[in-house]
DODO-161245 format. One record per residue: residue in one letter; y, x, z of N, C-alpha, C in turn. Coordinates in steps of 0.001 Angstrom, whole numbers, padded with zeros to 6 digits, always signed. Atoms other than C-alpha are relative to their C-alpha. Layout:
REM residues N
aYXZYXZYXZ/...
//
This chain:
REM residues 100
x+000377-001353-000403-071497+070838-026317-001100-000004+001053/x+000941-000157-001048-074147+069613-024069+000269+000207+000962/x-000548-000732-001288-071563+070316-020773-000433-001371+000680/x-000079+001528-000491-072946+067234-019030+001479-000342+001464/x-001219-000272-000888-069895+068380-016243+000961-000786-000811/x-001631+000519+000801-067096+067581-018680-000122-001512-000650/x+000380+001307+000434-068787+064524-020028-000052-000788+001031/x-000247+000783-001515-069248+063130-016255+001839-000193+000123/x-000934+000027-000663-065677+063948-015705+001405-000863-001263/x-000295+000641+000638-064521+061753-018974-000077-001597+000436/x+000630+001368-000416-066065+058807-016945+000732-000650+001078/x-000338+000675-001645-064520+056197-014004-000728+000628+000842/x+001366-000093-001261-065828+056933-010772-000575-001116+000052/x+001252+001655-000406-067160+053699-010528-001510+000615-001262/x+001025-000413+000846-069415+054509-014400-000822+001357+001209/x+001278-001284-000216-070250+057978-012933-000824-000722+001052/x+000558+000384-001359-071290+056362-009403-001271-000815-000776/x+000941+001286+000552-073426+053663-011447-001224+001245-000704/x+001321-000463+000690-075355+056224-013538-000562+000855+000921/x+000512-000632-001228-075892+058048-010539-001110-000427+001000/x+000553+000969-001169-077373+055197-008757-001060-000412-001069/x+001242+000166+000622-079643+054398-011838-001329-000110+000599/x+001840-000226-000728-083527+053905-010774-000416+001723-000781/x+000375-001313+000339-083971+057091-013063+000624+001204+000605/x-000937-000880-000272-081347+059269-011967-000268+000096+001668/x+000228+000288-001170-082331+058145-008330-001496+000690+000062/x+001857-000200-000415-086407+058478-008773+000025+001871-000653/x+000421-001276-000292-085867+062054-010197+001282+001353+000373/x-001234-000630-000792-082770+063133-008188+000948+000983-000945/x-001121-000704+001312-080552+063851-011405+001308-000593+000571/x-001361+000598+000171-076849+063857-010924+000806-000500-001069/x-000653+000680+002089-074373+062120-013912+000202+001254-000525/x-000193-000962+000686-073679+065598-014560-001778+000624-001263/x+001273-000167+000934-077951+066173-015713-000106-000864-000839/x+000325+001423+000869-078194+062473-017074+000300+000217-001205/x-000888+000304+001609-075353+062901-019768-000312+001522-000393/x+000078-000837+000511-076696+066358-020273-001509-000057-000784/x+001460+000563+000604-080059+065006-020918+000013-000803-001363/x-000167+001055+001492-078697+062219-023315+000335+001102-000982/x-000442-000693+001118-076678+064877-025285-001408+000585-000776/x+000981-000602+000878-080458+066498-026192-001145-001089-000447/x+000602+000722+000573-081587+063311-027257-000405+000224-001569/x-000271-000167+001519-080711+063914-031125+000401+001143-000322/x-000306-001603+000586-081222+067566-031519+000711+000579-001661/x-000643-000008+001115-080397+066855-035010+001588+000158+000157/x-001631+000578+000158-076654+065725-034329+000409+001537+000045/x-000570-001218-000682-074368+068711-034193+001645-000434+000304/x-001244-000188-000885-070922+069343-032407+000856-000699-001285/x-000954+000767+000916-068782+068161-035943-000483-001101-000388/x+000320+001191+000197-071160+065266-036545+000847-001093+001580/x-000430+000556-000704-069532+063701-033238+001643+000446-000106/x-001197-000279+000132-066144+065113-034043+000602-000910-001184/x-000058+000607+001337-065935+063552-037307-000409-001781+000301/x+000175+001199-000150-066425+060314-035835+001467-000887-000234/x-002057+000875+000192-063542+057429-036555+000161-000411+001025/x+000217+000240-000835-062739+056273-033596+001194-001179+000374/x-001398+000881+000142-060233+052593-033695+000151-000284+001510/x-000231+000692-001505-058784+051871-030259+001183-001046-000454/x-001329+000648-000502-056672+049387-028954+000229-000201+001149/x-000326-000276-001763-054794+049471-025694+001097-000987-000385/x-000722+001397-001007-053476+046761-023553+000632+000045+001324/x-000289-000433-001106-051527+048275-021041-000873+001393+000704/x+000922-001250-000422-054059+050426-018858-001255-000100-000574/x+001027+000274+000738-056865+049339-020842+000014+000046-001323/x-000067-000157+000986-058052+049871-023965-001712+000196-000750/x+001213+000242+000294-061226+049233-026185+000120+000661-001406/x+000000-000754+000752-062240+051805-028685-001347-000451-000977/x+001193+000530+000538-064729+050697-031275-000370+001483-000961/x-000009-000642+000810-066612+053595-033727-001329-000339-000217/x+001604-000246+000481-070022+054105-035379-000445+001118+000705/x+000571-000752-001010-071956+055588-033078-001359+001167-000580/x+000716-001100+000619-073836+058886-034696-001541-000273+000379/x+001337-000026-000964-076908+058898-032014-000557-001550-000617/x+000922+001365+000124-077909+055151-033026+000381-000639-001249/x-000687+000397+001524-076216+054816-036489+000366-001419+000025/x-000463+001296-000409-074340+051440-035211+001528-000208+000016/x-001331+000159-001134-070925+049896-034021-000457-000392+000978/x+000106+000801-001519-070379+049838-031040+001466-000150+000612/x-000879+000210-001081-067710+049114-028048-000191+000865+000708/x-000384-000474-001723-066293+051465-025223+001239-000141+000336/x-000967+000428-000762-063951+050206-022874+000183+001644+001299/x-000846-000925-001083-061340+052641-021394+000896-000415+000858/x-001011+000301-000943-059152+052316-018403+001071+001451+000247/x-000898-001103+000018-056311+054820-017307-000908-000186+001722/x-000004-000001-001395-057084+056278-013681-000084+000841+000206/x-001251-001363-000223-054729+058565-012270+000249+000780-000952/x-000743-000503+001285-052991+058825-015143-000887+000151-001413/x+000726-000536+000823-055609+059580-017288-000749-000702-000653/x+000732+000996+000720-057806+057597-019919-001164+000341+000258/x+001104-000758-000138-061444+057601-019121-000855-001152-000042/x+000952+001038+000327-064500+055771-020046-000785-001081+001151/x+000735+001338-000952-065314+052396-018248-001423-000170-000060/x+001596+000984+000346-068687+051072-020008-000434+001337-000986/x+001150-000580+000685-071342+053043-021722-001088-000174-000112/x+001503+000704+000670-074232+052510-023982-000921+001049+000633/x+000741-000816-000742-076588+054148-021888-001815-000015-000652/x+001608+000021+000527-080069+053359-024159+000245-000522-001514/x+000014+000663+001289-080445+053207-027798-000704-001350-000222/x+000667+001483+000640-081208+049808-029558-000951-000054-001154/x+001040+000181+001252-084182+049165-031565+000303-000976-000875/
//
């Protein structure tokens, strides 16, 4: 939906802190909330059920857990690693730049 708010708040604090601290996000004083609102208008094409419709296999290991799917935006597999914190599941690692 393009909320880059709700997409920040899917993230560790440590991730958000990191994309925060980026050289980009730093040199033009974007918070993680603009960043991931910026990525979402990368692929104006995609729409809201093309990312819904994604498969999405996890497996969890206690508080951890590694979710693998085909990633819409870069037509790939990939890896994201989740952790629980405070209570809650939320994204560790993120592909932060498509691959050529």
């Amino acid at each position: 939906d393009q909320d880059g708010e709700a997409a920040c708040e899917q993230l560790t604090d440590e991730l958000r802190s990191d994309i925060e601290q980026s050289p980009a996000a730093v040199r033009s004083g974007r918070s993680c909330a603009d960043v991931m609102a910026l990525a979402a208008g990368l692929n104006p094409a995609l729409t809201t059920s093309d990312v819904e419709e994604v498969d999405i296999e996890v497996e969890e290991d206690g508080d951890e857990a590694v979710a693998t799917l085909n990633n819409p935006l870069v037509q790939r597999e990939e890896t994201i690693e989740l952790v629980k914190e405070d209570g809650e599941w939320r994204i560790s690692t993120l592909e932060t730049r498509p691959g050529g």
